[in-house]
Structures are given as structure tokens and as C-alpha cells.
C-alpha positions in Angstrom: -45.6 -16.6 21.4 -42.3 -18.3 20.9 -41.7 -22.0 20.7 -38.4 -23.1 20.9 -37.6 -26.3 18.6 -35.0 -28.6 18.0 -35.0 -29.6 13.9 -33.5 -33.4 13.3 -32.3 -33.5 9.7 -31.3 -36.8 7.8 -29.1 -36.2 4.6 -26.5 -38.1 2.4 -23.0 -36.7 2.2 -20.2 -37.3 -0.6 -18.9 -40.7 1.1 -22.6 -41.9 0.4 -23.6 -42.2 4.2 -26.8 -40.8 5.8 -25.8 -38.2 8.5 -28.6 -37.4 11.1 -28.0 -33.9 12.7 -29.6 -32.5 15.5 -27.9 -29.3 15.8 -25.9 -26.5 13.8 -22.8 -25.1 14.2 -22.7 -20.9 14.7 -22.6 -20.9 11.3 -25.4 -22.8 10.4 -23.7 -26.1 9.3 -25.1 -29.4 10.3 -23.5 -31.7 13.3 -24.1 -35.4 13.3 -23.7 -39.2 13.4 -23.4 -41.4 10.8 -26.8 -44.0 10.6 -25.9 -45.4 7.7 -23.2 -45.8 5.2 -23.1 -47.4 1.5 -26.1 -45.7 0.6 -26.4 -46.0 -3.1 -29.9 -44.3 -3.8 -31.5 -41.4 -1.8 -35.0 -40.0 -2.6 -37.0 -37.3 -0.7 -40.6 -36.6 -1.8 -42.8 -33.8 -0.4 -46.5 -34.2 0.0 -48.7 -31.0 0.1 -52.4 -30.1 2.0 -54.1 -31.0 -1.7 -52.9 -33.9 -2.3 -49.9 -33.0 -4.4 -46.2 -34.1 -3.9 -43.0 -33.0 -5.7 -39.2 -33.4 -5.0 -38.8 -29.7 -3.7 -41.3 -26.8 -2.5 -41.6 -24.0 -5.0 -43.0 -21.0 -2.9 -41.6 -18.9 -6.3 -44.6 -20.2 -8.6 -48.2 -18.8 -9.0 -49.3 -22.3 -7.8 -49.7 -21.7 -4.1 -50.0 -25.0 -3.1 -46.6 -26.2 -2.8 -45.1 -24.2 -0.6 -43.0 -24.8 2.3 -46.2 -23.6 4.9 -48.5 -26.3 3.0 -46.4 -29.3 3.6 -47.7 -31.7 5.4 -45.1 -34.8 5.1 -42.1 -35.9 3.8 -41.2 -39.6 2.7 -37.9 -40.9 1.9 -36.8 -44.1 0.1 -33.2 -45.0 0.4 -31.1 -47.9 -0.9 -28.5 -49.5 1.3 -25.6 -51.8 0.0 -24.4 -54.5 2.0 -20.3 -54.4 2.7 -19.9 -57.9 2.4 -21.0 -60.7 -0.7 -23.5 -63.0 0.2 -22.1 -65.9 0.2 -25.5 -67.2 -2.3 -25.7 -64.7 -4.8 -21.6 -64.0 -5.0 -22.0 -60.7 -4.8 -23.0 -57.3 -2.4 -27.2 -57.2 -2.2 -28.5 -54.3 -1.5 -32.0 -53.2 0.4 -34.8 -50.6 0.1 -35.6 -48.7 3.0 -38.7 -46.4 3.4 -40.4 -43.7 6.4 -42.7 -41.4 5.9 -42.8 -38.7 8.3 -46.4 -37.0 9.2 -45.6 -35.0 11.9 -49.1 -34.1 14.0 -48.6 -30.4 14.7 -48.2 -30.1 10.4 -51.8 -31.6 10.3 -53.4 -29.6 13.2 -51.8 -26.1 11.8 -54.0 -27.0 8.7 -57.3 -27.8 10.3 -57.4 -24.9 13.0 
């Protein structure tokens, strides 16, 4: 059977925003909207059906475990600058965001 799916992507480009893209251009590059901009720490973590998590999947290993069809959710943890000095501190803070993405089709797959 054939599913057809629409991917959402989040990533940080060179001017240190975070893009989310919804769709590709014909040749495969992402097309999006800016969310957020003075983004000044991005990090993705991948957590696996054992328990394990790691900054990439490694299907290439003998571990089987970490590969991309065992992943079962992502968190990301970025840091966002404020454009303006508080008028307190004297200078730009800054803020930690964090999701974690569990999709529930990732979960079923694993227990069917």
C-alpha cells in the first residue's frame, strides 16, 4: 500500500535562523518560513527503541539499534537571543527552548 506524506523539517541556516519547510523543490531542496531568528545554539538528539540516543543514526555499524527504522523520537534544544538589551541586565539575554517529538505511528510500527 502507499501512504502519501507530507515531511515538516525544522533546521538552522547560516544567518542563524530556524527555517521550517514543508515541502521541496524538484530538486530536493527545502522551502520555508523563517520561526525564529538569532538562534545561537541548535542541538538535535535521536532516541532509539532500546533506550539509546545519539546525535545521528548510524545504519553503517554492526550495532543495529540505531538505525534510522528504530527511531522512535527526536528532541531538540535551541537557544534564542533577544534583539534588543534588557534594559536590567544591560545587555541581550537569551532563552532555552525545548520539544520533543514522539510521533504515534513511530511507536505503533514497533509494537505491531
Amino acid at each position: 500500500s502507499f501512504q502519501r506524506i507530507t515531511p515538516v523539517m525544522f533546521y538552522r541556516d547560516a544567518q542563524n535562523r530556524i527555517i521550517r519547510s514543508s515541502r521541496l523543490t524538484a530538486g530536493g531542496e527545502p522551502v520555508g518560513e523563517v520561526v525564529a531568528e538569532n538562534v545561537t545554539a541548535w542541538t538535535v538528539w535521536l532516541f532509539f527503541a532500546d533506550g539509546d540516543s545519539a546525535r545521528v543514526a548510524d545504519p553503517d555499524v554492526a550495532d543495529d539499534t540505531n538505525d534510522y527504522d528504530d527511531l522512535t523520537s527526536v528532541k531538540i534544544v535551541a537557544t534564542v537571543r533577544n534583539s534588543r538589551a534588557d534594559r536590567n541586565l544591560g545587555a541581550a539575554g537569551s532563552r532555552n527552548f525545548e520539544w520533543r517529538y514522539s510521533p504515534r505511528n513511530l511507536a505503533y510500527e514497533r509494537n505491531r
